[in-house]
KETORTOR-975030 format. One record per residue (C-alpha): residue number from 1; residue in one letter; x, y, z. Coordinates in pm, whole numbers, padded with zeros to 5 digits. Each point is the difference from the previous one (the first is absolute). Layout:
LOPA     i   aa       px       py       pz
LOPA   NUM    a        X        Y        Z
...
END
This chain:
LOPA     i   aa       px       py       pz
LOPA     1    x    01577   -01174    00852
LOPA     2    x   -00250    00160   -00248
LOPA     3    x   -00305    00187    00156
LOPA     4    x   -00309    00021   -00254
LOPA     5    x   -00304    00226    00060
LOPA     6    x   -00324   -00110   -00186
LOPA     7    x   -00266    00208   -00044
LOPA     8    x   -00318   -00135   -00129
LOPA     9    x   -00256    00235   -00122
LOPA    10    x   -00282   -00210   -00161
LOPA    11    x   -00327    00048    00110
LOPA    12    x   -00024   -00388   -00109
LOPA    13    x    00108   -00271    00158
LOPA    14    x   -00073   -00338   -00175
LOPA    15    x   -00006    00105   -00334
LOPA    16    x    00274    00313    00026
LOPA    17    x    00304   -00015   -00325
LOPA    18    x    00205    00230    00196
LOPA    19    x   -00079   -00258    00365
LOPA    20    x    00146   -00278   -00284
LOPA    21    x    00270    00196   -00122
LOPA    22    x    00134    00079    00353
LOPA    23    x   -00023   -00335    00122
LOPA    24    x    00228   -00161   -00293
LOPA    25    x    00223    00271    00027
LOPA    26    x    00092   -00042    00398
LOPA    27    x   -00039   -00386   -00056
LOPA    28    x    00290    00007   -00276
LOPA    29    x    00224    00236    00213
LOPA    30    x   -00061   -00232    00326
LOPA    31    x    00119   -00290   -00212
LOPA    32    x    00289    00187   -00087
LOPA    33    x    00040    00119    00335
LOPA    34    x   -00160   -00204    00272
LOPA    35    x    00111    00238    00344
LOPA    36    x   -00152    00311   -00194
LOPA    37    x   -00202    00218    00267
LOPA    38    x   -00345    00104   -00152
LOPA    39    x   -00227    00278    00147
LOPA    40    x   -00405   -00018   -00149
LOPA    41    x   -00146    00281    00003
LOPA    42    x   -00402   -00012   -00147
LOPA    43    x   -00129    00327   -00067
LOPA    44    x   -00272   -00178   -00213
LOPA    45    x   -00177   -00183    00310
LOPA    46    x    00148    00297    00231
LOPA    47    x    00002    00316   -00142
LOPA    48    x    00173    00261    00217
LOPA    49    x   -00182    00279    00081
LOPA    50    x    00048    00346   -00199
LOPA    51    x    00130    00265    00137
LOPA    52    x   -00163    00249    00183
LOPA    53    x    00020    00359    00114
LOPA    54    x    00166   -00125    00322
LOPA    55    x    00257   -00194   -00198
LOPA    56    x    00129    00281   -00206
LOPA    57    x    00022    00213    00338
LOPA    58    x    00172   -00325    00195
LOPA    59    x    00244   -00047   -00308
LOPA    60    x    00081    00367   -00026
LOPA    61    x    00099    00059    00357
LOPA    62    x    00310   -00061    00118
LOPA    63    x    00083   -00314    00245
LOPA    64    x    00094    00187    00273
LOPA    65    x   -00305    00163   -00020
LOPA    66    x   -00264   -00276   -00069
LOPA    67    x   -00263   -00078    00258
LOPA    68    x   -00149   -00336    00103
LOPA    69    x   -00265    00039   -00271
LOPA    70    x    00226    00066   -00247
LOPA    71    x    00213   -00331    00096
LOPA    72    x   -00299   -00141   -00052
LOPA    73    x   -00126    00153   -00336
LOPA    74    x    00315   -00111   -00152
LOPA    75    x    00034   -00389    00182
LOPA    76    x   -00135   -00157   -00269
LOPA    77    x    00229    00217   -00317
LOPA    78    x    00318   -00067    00265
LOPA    79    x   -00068   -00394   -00034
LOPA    80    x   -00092   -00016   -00358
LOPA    81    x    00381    00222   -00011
LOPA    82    x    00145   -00250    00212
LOPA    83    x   -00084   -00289   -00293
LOPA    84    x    00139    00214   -00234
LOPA    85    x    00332    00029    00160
LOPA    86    x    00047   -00300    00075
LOPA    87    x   -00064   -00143   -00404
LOPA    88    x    00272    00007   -00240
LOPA    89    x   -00225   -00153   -00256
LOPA    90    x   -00342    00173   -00007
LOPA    91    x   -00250   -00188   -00218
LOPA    92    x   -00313    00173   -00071
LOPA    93    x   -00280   -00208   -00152
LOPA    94    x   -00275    00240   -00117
LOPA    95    x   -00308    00010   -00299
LOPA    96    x   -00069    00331   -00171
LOPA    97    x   -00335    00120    00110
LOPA    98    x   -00144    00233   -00193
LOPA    99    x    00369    00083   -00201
LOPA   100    x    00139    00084    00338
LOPA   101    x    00121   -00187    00319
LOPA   102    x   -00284   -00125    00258
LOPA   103    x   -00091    00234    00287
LOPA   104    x    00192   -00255    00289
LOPA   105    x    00288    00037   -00209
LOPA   106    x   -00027    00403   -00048
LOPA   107    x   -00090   -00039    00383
LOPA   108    x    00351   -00271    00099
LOPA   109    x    00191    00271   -00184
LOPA   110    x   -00142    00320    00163
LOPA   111    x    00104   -00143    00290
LOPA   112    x    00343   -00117   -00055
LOPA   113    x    00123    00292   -00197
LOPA   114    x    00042    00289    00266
LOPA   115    x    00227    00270    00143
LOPA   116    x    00330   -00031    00187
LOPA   117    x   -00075   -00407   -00046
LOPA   118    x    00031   -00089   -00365
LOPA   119    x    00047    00354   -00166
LOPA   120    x    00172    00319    00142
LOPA   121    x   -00127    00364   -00145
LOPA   122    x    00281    00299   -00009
LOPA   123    x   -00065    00302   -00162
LOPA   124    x    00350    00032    00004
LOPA   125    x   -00014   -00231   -00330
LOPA   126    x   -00165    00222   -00193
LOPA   127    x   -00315   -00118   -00220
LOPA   128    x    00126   -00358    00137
LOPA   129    x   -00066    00014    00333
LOPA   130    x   -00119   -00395    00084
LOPA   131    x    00284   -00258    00052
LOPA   132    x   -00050   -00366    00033
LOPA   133    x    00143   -00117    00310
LOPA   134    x   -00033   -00393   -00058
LOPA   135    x    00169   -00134   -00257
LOPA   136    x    00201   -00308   -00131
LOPA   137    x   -00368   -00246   -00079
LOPA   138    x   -00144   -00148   -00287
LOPA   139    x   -00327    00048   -00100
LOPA   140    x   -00245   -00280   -00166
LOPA   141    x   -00303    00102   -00184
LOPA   142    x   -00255   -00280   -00097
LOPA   143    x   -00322    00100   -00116
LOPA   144    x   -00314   -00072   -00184
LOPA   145    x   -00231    00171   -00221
LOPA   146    x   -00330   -00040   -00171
LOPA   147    x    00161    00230   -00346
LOPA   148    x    00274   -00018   -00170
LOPA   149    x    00264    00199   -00229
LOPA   150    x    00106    00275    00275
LOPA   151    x    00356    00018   -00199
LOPA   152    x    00085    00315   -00247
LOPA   153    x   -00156   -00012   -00333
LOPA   154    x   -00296   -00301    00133
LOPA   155    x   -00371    00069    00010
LOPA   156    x    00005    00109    00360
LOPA   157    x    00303    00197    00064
LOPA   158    x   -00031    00225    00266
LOPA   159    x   -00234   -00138    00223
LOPA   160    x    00229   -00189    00232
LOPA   161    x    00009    00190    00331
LOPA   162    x    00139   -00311    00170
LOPA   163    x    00365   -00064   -00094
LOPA   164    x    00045    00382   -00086
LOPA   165    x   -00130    00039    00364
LOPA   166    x    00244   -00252    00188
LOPA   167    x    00330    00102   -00204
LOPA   168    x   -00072    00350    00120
LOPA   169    x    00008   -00108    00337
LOPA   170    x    00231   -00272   -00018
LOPA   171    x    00289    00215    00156
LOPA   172    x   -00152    00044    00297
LOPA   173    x   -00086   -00359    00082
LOPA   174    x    00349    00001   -00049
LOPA   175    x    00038   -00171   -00326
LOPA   176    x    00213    00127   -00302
LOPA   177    x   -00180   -00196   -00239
LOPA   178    x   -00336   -00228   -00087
LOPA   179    x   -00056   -00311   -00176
LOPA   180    x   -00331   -00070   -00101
LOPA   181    x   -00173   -00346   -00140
LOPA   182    x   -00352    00070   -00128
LOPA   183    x   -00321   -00168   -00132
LOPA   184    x   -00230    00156   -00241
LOPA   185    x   -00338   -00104   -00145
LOPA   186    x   -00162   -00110    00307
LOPA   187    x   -00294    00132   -00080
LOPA   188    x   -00012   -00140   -00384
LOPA   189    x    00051   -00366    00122
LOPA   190    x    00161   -00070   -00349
LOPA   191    x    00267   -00219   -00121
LOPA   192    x    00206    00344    00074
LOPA   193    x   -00059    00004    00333
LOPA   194    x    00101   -00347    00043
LOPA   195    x    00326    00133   -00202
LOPA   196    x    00036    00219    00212
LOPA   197    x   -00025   -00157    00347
LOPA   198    x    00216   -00285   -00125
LOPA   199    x    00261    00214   -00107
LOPA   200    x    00004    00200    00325
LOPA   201    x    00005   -00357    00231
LOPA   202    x    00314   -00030   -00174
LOPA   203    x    00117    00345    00003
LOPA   204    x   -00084    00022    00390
LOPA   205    x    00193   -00402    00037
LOPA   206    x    00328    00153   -00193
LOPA   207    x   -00055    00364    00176
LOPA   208    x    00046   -00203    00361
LOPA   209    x    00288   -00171   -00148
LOPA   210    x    00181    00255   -00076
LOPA   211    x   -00019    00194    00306
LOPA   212    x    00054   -00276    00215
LOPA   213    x    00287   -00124   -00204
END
């Protein structure tokens, strides 16, 4: 049985493209696959918290060696791990805010991406010294945003710290590769837009498919 992981990251609720996006996209696989096991995880309505001082010190000690406030620095990073594990579809549903990801997200990853529990560092390997240690996932990227023409050789390329951002990382939430649906000119409200978010319903629809298939 299939495990999906959805993160939401809107800061909207009723009127959120990405919220939409997300929604068709587990609807279709659940037709597809009715006994599918789905884990929610909304970082728009409940951001987790940044991390601290006291995190970095908790994280950077060894087990053995952790004390009961650094168990409990780290509860909330070891369940938000825990969700991670356990997906072997993680579906991230996320607007670009200000050409980047929103701070819950920046936040949900901070959290999740961390020593001796999704990434090991050796010297030993040179200039390369992080290793994923989850692998074997796919990763979903649906997003929304208020520009358009991000590609190479559009008006504005270059200024998409989102997807750059999450294929960086992808490895070590354990995913080898991302595949992204996307709507552009939300904020123009033009026949475009409505190009655009039409052809991404059915992108997202076919996406689902496909996976699920």
């Amino acid at each position: 049985m299939t495990t999906l992981l959805r993160i939401d990251a809107s800061a909207r609720f009723e009127r959120s493209l990405t919220r939409m996006l997300g929604d068709l996209f587990i609807e279709r696989w659940q037709e597809l696959e009715p006994g599918v096991a789905l884990i929610t995880r909304d970082v728009g309505r409940h951001p987790p918290a940044i991390i601290t001082a006291a995190w970095i010190a908790a994280a950077f000690t060894p087990m053995p060696q952790r004390s009961a406030e650094d168990t409990a620095v780290l509860a909330d990073s070891e369940r938000l791990i825990h969700e991670l594990e356990q997906a072997d579809v993680l579906v991230i549903a996320t607007p670009m805010y200000n050409y980047g990801m929103p701070a819950a997200l920046k936040a949900w990853l901070d959290q999740v991406i961390r020593l001796d529990r999704t990434f090991s560092f050796d010297l030993a390997r040179g200039d390369r010294p992080l290793a994923p240690m989850l692998d074997g996932k796919q990763l979903v990227l649906l997003t929304a945003s208020g520009e358009f023409g991000f590609g190479a050789g559009e008006p504005n390329e270059g200024a998409d710290h989102l997807l750059p951002h999450l294929r960086s990382v992808a490895k070590y939430l354990g995913a080898d590769n991302l595949c992204h649906v996307g709507i552009e000119y939300q904020e123009f409200g033009d026949q475009r837009f409505e190009d655009s978010r039409a052809h991404a319903i059915e992108d997202v629809k076919a996406l689902a498919a496909r996976m699920a298939g």
